[in-house]
PDB file of N, H, CA, C and O in Angstrom:
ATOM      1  N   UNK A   1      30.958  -1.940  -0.933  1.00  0.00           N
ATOM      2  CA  UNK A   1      29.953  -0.917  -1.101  1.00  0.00           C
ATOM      3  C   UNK A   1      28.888  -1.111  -0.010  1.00  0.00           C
ATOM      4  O   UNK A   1      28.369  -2.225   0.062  1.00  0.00           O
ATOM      5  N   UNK A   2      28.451  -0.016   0.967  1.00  0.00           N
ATOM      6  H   UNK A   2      28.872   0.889   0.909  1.00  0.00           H
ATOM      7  CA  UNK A   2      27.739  -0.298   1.764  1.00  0.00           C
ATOM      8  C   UNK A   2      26.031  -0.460   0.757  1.00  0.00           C
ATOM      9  O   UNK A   2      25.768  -0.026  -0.364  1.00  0.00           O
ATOM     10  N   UNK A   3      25.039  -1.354   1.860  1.00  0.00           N
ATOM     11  H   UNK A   3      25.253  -1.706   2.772  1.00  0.00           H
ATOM     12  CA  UNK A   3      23.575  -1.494   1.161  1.00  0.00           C
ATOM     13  C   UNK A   3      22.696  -0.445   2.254  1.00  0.00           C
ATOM     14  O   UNK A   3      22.817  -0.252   3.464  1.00  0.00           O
ATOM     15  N   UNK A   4      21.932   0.022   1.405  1.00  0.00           N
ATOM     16  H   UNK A   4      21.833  -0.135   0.422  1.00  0.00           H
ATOM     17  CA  UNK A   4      21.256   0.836   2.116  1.00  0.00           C
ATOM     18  C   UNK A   4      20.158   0.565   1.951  1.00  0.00           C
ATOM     19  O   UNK A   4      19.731   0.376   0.812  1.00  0.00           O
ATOM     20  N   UNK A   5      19.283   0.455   3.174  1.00  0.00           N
ATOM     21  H   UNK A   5      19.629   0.609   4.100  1.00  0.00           H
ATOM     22  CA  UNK A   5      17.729  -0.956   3.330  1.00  0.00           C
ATOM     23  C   UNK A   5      16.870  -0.020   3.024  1.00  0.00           C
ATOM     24  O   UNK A   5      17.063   1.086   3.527  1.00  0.00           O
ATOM     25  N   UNK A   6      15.815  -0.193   2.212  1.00  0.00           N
ATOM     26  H   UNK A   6      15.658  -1.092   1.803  1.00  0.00           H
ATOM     27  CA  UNK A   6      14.424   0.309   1.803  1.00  0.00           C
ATOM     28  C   UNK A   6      13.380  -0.361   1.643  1.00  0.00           C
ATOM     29  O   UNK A   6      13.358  -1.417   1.010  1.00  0.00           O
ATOM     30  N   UNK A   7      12.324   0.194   2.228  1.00  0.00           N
ATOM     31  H   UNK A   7      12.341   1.052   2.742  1.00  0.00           H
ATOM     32  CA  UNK A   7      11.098  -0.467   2.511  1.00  0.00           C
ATOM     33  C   UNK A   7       9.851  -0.251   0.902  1.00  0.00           C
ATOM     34  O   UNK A   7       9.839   0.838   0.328  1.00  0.00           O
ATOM     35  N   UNK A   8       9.440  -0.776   0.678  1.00  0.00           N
ATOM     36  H   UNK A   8       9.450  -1.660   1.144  1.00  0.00           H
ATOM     37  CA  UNK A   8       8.491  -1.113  -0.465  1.00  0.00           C
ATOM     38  C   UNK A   8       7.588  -1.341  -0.625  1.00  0.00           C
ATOM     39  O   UNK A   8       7.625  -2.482  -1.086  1.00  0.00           O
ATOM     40  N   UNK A   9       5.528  -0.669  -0.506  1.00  0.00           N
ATOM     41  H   UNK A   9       5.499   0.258  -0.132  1.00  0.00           H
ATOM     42  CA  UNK A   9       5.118  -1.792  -0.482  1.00  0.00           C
ATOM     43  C   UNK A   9       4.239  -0.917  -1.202  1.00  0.00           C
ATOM     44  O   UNK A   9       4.390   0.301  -1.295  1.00  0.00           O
ATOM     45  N   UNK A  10       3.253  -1.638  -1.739  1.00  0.00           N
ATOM     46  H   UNK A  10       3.130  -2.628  -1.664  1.00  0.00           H
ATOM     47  CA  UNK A  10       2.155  -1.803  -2.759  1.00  0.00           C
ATOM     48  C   UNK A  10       0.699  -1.821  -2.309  1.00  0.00           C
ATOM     49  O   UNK A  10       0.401  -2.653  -1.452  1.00  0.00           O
ATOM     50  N   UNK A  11      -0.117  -1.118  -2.716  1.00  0.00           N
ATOM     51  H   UNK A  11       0.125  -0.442  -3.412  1.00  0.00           H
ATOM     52  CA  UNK A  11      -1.332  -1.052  -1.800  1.00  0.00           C
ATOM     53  C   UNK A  11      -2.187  -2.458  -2.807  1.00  0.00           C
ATOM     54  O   UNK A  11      -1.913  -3.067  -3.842  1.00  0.00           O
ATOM     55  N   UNK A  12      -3.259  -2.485  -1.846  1.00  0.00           N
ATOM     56  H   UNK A  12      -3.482  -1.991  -1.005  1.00  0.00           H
ATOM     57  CA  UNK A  12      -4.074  -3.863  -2.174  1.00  0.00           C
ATOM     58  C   UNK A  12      -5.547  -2.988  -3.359  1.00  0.00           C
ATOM     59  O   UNK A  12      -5.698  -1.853  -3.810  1.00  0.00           O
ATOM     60  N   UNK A  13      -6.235  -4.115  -3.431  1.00  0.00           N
ATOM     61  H   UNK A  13      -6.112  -5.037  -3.065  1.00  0.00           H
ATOM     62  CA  UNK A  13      -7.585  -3.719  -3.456  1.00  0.00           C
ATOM     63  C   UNK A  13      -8.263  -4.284  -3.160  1.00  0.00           C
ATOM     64  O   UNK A  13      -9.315  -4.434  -3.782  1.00  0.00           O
ATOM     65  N   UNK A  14      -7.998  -4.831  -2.131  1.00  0.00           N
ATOM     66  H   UNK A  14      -7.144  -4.709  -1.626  1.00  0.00           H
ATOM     67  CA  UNK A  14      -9.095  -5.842  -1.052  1.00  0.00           C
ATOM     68  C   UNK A  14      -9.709  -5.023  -0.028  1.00  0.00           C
ATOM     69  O   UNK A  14      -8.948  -4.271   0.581  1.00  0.00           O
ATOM     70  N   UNK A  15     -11.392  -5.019   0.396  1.00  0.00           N
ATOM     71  H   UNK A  15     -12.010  -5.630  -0.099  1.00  0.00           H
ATOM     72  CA  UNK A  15     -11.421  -4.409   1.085  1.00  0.00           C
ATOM     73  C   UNK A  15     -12.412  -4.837   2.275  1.00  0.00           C
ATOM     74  O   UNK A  15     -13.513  -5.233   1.893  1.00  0.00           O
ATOM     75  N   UNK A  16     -12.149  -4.813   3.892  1.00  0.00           N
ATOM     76  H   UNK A  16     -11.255  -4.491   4.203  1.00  0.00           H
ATOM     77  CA  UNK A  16     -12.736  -5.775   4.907  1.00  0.00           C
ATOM     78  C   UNK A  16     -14.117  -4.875   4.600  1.00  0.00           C
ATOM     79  O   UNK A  16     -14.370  -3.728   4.231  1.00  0.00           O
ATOM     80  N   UNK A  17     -14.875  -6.106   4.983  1.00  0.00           N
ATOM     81  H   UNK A  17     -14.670  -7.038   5.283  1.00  0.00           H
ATOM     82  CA  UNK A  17     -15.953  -5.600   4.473  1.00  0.00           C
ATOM     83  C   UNK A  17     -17.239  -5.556   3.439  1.00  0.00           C
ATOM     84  O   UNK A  17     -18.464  -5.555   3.561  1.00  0.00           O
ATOM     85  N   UNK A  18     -16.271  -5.518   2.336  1.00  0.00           N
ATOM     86  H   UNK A  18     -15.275  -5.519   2.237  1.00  0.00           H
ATOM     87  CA  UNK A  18     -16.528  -5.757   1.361  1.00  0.00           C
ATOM     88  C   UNK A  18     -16.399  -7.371   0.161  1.00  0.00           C
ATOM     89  O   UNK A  18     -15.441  -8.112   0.383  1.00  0.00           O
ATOM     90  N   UNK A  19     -17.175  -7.680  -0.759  1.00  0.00           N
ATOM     91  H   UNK A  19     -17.953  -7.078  -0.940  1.00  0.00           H
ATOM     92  CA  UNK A  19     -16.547  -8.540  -1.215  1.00  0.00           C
ATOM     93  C   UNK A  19     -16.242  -8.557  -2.268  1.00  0.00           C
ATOM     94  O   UNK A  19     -16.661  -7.843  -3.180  1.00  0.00           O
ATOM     95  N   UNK A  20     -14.977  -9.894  -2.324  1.00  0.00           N
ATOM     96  H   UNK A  20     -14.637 -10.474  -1.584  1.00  0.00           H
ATOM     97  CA  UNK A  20     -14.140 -10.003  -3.472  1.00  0.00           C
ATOM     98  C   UNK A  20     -14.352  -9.274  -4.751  1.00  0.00           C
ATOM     99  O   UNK A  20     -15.445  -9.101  -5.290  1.00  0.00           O
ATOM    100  N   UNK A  21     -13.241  -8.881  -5.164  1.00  0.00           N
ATOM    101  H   UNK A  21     -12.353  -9.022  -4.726  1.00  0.00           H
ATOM    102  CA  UNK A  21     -13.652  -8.021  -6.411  1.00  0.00           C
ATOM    103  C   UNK A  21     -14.016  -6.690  -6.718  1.00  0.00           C
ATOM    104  O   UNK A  21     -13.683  -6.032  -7.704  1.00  0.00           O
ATOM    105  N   UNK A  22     -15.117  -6.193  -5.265  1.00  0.00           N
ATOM    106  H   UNK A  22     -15.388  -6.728  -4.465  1.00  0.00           H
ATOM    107  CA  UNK A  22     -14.930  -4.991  -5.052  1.00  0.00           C
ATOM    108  C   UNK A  22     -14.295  -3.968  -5.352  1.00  0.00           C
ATOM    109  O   UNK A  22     -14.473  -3.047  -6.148  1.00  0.00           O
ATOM    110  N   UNK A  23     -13.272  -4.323  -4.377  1.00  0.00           N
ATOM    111  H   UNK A  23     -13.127  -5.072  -3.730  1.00  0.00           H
ATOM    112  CA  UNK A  23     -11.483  -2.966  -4.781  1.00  0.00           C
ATOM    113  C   UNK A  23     -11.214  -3.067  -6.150  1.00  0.00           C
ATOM    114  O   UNK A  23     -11.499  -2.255  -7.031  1.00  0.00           O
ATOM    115  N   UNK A  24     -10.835  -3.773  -6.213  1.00  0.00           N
ATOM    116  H   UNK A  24     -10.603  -4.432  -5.498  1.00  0.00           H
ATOM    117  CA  UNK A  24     -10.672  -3.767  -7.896  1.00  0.00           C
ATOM    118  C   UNK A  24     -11.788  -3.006  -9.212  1.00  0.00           C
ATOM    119  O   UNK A  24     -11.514  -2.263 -10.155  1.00  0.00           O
ATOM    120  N   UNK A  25     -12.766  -3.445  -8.859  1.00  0.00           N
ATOM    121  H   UNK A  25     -12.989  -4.048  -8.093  1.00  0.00           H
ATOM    122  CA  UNK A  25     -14.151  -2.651  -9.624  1.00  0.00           C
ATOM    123  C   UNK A  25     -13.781  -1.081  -9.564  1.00  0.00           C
ATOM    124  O   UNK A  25     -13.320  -0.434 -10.504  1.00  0.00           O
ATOM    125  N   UNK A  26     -14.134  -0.500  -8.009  1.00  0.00           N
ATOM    126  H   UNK A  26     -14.508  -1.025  -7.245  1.00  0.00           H
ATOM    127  CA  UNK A  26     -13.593   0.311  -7.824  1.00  0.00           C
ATOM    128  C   UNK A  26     -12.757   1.432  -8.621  1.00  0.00           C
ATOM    129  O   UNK A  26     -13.063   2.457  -9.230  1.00  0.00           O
ATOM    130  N   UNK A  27     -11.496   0.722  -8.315  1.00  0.00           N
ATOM    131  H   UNK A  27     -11.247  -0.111  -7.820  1.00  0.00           H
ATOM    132  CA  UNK A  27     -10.403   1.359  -8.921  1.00  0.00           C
ATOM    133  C   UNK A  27     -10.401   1.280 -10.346  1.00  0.00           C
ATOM    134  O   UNK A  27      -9.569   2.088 -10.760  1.00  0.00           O
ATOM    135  N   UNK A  28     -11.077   0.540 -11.487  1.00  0.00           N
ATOM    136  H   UNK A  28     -11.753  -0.116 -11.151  1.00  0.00           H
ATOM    137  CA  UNK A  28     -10.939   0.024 -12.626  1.00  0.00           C
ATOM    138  C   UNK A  28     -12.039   1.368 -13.000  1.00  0.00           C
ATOM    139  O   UNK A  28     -12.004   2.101 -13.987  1.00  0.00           O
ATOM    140  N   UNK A  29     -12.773   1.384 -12.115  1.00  0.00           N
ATOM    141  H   UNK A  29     -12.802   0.788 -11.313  1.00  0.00           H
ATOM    142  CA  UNK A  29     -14.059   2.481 -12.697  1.00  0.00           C
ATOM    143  C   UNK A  29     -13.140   3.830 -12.572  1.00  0.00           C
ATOM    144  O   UNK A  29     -12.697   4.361 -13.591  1.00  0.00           O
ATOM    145  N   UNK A  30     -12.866   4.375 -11.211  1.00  0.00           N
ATOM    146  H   UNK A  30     -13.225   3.943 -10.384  1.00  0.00           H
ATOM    147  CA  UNK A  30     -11.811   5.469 -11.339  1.00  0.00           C
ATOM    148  C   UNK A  30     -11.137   5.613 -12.369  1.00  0.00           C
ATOM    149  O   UNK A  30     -11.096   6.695 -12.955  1.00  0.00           O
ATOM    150  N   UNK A  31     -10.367   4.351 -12.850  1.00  0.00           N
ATOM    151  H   UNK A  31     -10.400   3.472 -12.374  1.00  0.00           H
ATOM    152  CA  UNK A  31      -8.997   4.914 -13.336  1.00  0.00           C
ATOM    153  C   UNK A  31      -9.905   5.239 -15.297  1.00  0.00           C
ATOM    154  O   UNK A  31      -9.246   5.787 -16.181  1.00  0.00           O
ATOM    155  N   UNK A  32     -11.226   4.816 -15.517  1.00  0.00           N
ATOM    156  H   UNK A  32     -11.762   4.371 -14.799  1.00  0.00           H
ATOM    157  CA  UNK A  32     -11.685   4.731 -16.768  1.00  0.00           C
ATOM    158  C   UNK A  32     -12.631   6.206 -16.728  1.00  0.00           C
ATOM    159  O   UNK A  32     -12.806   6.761 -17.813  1.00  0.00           O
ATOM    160  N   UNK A  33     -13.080   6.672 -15.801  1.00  0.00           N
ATOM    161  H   UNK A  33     -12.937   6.221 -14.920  1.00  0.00           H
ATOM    162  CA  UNK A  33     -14.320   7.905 -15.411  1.00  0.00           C
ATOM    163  C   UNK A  33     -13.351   9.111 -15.094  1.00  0.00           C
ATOM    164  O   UNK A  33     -13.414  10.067 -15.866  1.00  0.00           O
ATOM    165  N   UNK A  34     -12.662   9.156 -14.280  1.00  0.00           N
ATOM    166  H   UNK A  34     -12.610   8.379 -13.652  1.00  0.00           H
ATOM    167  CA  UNK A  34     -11.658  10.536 -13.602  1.00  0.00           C
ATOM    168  C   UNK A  34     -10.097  10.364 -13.759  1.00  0.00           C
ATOM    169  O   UNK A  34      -9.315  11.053 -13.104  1.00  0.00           O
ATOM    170  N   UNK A  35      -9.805   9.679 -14.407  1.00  0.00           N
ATOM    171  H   UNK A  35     -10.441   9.119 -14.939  1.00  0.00           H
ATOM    172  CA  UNK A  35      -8.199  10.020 -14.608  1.00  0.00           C
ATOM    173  C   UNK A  35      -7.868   9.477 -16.193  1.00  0.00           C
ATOM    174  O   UNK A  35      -7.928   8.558 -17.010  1.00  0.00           O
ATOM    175  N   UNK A  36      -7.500  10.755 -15.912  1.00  0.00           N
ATOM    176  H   UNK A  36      -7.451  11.502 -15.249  1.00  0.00           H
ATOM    177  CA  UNK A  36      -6.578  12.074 -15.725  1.00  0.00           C
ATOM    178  C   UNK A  36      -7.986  13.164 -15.822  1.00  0.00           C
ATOM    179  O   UNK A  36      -8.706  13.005 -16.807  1.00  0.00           O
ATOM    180  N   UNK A  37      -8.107  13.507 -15.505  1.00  0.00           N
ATOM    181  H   UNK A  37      -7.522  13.637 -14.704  1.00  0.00           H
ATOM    182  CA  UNK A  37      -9.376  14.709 -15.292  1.00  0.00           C
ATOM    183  C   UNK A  37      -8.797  15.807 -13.558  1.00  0.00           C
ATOM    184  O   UNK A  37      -8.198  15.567 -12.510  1.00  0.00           O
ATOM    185  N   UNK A  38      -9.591  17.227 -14.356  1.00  0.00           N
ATOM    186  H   UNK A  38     -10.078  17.422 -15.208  1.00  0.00           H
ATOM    187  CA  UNK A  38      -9.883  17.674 -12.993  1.00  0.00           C
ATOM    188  C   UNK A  38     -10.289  16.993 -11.950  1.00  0.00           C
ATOM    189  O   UNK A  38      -9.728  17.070 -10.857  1.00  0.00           O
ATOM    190  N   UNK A  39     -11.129  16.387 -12.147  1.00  0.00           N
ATOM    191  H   UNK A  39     -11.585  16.324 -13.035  1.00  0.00           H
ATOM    192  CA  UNK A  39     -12.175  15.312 -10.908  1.00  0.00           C
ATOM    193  C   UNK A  39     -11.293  14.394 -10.551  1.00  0.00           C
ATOM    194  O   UNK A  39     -11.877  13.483  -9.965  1.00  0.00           O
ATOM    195  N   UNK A  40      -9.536  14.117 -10.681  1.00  0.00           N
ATOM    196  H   UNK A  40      -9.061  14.858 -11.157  1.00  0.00           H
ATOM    197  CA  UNK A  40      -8.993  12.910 -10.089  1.00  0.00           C
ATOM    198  C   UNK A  40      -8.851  13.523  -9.098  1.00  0.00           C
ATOM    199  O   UNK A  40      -7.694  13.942  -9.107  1.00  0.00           O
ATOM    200  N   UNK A  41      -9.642  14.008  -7.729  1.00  0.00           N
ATOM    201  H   UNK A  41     -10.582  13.668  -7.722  1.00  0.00           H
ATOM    202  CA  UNK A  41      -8.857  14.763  -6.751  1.00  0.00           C
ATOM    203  C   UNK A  41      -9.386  13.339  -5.369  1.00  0.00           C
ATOM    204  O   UNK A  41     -10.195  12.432  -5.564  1.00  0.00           O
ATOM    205  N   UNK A  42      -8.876  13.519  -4.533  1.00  0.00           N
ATOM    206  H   UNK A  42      -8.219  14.256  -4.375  1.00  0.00           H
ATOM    207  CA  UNK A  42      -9.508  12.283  -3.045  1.00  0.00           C
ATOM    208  C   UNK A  42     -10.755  13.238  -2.778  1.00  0.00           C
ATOM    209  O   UNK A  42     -10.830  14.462  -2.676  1.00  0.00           O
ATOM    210  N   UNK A  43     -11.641  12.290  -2.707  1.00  0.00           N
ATOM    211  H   UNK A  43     -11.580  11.295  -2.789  1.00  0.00           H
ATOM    212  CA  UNK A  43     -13.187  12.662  -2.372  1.00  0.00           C
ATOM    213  C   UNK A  43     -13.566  12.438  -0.607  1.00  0.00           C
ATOM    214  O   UNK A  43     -13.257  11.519   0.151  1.00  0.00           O
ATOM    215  N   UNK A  44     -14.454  13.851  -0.342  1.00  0.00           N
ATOM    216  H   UNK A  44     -14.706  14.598  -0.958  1.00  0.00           H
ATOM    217  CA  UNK A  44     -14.675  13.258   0.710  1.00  0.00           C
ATOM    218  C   UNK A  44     -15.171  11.980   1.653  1.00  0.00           C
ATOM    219  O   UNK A  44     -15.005  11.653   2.828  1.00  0.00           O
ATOM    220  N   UNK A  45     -16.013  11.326   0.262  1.00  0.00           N
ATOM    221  H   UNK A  45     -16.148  11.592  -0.693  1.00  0.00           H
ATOM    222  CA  UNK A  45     -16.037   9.487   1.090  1.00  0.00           C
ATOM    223  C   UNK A  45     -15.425   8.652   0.818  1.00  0.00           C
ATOM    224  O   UNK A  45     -15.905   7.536   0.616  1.00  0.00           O
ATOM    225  N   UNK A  46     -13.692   9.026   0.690  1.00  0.00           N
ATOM    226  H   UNK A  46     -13.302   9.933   0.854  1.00  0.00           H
ATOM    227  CA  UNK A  46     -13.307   7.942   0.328  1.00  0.00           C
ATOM    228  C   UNK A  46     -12.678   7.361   2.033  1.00  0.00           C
ATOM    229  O   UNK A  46     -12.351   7.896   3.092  1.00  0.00           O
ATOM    230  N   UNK A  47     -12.750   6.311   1.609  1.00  0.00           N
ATOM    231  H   UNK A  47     -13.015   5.876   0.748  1.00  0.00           H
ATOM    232  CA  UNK A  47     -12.291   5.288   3.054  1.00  0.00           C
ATOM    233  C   UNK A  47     -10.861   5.315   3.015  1.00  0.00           C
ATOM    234  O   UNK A  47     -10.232   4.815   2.082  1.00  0.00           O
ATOM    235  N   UNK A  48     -10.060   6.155   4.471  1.00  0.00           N
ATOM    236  H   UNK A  48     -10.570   6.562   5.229  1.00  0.00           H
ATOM    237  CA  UNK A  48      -8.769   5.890   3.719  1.00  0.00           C
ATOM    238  C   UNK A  48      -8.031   5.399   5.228  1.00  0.00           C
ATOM    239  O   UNK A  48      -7.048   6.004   5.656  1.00  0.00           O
ATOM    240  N   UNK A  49      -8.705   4.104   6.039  1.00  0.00           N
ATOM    241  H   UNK A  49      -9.503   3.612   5.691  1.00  0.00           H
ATOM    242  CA  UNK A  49      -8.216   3.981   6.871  1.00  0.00           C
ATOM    243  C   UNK A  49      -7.199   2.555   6.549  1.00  0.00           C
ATOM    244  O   UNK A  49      -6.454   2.207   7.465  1.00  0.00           O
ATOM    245  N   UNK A  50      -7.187   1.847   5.399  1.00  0.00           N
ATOM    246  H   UNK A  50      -7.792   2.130   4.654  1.00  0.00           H
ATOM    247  CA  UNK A  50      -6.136   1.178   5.059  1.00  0.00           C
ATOM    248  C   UNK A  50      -4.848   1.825   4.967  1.00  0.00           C
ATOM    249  O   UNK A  50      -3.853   1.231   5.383  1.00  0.00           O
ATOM    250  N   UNK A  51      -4.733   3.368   4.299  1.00  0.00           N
ATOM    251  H   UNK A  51      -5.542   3.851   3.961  1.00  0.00           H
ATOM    252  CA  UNK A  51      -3.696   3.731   4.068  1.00  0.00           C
ATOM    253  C   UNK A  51      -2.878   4.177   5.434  1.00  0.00           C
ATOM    254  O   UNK A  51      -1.667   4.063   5.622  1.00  0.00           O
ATOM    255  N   UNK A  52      -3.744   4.648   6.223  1.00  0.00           N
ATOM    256  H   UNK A  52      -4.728   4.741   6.071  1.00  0.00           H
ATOM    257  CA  UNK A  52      -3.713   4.818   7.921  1.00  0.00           C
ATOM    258  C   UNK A  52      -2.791   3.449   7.985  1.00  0.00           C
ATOM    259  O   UNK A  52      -1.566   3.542   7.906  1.00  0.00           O
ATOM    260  N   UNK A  53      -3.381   2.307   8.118  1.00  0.00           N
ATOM    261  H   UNK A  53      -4.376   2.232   8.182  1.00  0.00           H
ATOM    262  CA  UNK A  53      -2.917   1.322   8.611  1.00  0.00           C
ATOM    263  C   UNK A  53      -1.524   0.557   7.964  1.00  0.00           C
ATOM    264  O   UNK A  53      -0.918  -0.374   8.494  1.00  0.00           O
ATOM    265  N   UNK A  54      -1.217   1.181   6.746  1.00  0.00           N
ATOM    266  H   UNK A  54      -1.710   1.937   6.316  1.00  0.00           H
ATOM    267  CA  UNK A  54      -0.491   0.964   5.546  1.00  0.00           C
ATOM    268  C   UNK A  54       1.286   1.754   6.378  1.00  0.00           C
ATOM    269  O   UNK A  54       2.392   1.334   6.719  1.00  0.00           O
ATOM    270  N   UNK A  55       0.497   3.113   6.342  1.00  0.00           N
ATOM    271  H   UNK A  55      -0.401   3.453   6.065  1.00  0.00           H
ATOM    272  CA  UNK A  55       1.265   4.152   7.166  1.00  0.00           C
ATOM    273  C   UNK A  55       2.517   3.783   7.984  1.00  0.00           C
ATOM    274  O   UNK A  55       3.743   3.727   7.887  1.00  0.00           O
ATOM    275  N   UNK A  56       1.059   3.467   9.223  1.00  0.00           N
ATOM    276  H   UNK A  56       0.063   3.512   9.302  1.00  0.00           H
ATOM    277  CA  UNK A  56       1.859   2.954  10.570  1.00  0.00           C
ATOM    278  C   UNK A  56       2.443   1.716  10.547  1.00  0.00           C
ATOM    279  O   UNK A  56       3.243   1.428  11.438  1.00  0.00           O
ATOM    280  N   UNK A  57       2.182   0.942   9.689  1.00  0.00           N
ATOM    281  H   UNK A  57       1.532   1.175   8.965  1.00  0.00           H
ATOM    282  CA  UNK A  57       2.989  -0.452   9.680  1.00  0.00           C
ATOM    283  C   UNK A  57       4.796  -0.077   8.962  1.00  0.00           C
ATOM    284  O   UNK A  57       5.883  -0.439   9.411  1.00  0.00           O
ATOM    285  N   UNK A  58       4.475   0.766   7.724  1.00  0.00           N
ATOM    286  H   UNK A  58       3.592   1.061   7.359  1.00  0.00           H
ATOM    287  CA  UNK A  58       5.798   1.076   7.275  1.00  0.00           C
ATOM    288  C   UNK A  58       6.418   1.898   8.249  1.00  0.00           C
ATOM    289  O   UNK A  58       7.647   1.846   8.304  1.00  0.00           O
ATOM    290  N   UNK A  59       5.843   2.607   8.989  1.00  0.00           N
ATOM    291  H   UNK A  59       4.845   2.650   8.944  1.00  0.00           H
ATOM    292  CA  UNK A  59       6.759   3.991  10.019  1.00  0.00           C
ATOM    293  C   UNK A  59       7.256   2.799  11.516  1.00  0.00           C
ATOM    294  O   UNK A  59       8.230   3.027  12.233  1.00  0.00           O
ATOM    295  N   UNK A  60       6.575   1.915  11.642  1.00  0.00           N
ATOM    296  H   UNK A  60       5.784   1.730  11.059  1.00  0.00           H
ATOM    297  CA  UNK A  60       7.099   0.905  13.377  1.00  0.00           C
ATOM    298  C   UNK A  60       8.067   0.566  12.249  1.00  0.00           C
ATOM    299  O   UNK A  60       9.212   0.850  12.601  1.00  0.00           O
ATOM    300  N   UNK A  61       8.013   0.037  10.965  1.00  0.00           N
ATOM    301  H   UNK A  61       7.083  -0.194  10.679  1.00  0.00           H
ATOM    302  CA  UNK A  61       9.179  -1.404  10.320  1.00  0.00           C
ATOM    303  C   UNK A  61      10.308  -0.509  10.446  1.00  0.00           C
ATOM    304  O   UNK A  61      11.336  -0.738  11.083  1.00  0.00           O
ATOM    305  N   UNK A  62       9.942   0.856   9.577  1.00  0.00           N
ATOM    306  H   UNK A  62       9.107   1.042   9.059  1.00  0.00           H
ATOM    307  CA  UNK A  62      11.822   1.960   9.736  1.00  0.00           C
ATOM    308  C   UNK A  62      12.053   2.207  11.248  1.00  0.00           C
ATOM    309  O   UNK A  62      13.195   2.505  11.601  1.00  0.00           O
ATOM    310  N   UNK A  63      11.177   2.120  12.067  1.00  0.00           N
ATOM    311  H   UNK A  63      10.250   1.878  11.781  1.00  0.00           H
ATOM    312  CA  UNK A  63      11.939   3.006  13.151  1.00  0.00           C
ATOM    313  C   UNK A  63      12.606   1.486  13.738  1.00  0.00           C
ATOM    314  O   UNK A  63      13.745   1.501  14.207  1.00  0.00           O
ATOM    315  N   UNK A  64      11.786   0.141  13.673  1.00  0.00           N
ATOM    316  H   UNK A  64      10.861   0.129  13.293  1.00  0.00           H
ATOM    317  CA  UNK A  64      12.246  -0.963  14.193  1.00  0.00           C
ATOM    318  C   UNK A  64      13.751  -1.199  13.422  1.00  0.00           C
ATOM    319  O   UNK A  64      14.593  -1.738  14.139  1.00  0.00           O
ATOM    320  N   UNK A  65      14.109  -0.906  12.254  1.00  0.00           N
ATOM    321  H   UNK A  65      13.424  -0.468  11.671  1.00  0.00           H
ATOM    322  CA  UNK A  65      14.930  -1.376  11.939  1.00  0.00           C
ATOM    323  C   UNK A  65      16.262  -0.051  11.969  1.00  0.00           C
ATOM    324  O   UNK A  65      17.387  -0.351  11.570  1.00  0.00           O
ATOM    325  N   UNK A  66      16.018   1.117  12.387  1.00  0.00           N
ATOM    326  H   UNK A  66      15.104   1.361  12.711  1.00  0.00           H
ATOM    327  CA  UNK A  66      16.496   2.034  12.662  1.00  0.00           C
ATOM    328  C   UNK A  66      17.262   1.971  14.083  1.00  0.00           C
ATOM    329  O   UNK A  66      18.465   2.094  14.313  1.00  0.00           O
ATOM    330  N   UNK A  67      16.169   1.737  14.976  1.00  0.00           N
ATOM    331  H   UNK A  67      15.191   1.637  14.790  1.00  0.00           H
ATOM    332  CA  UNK A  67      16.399   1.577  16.293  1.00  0.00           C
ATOM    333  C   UNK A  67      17.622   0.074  16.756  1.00  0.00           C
ATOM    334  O   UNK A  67      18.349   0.062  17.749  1.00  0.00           O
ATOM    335  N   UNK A  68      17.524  -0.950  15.784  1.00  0.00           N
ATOM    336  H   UNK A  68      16.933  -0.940  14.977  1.00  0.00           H
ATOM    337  CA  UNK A  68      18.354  -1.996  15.876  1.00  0.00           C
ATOM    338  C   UNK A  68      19.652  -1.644  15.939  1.00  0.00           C
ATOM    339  O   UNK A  68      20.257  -0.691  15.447  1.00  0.00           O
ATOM    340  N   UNK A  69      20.039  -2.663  16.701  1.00  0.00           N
ATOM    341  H   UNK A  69      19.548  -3.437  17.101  1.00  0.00           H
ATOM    342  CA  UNK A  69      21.711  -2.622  17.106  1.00  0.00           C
ATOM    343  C   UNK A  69      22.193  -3.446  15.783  1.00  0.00           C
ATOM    344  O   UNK A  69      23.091  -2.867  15.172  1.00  0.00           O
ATOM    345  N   UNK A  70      21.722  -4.815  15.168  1.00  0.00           N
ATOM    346  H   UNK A  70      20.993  -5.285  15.664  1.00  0.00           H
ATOM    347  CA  UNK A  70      22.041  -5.203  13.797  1.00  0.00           C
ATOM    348  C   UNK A  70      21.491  -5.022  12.292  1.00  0.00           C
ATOM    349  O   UNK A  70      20.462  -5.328  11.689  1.00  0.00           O
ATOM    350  N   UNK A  71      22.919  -4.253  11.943  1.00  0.00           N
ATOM    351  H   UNK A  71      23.755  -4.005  12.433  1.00  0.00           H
ATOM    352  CA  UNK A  71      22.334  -4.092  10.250  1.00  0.00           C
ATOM    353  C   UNK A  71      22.008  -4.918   9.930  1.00  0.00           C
ATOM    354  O   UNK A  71      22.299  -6.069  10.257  1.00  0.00           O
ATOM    355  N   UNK A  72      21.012  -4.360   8.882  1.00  0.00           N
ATOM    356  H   UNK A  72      20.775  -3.426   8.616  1.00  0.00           H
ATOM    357  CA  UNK A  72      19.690  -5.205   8.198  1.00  0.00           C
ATOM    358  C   UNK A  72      20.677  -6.022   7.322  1.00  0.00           C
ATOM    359  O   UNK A  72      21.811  -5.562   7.188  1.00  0.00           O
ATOM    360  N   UNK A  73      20.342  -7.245   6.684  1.00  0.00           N
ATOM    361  H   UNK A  73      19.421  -7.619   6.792  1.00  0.00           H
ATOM    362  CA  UNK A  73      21.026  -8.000   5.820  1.00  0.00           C
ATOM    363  C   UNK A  73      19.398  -8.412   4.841  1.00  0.00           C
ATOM    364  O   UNK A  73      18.179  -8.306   4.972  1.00  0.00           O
ATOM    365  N   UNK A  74      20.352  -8.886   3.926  1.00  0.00           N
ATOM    366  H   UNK A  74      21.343  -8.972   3.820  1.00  0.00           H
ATOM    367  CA  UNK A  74      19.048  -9.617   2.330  1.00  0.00           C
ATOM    368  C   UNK A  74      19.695 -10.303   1.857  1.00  0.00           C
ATOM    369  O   UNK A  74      19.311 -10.940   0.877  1.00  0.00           O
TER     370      UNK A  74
END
C-alpha cells in the first residue's frame, strides 16, 4: 500500500514579546467571552504574523518535500 506524507501542525500560544502565559490568557478569555457568538469573527488588531510565519514554514516543508527526488519515509 503506498503512504501518502502529510504535514501537521498545531499553533502555539506563546507570544515574542510578550510574557509567559500571555497566549494562553488570551485565548482562554476568547474562547469564555465570544465563542460561539456573532462576535467570534478575526478582529482588526489581531496580530496574525505567527500564522504568516506558520504558513510559509508549512508551504517551503511541501514544496521541499515535493520537489525531492527521495520519497519521504517514517
Amino acid at each position: 500500500m503506498p503512504v501518502v506524507p502529510a504535514i501537521w501542525s498545531k499553533s502555539g500560544v506563546d507570544f515574542i514579546g510578550q510574557e509567559p502565559g500571555w497566549g494562553e490568557k488570551q485565548y482562554a478569555d476568547w474562547i469564555q467571552d465570544k465563542y460561539p457568538n456573532p462576535g467570534d469573527e478575526v478582529e482588526d488588531d489581531w496580530n496574525l504574523e505567527g500564522l504568516v510565519e506558520d504558513a510559509q514554514l508549512a508551504f517551503r516543508l511541501a514544496a521541499a518535500v515535493a520537489h525531492s527526488d527521495d520519497t519521504p519515509t517514517w
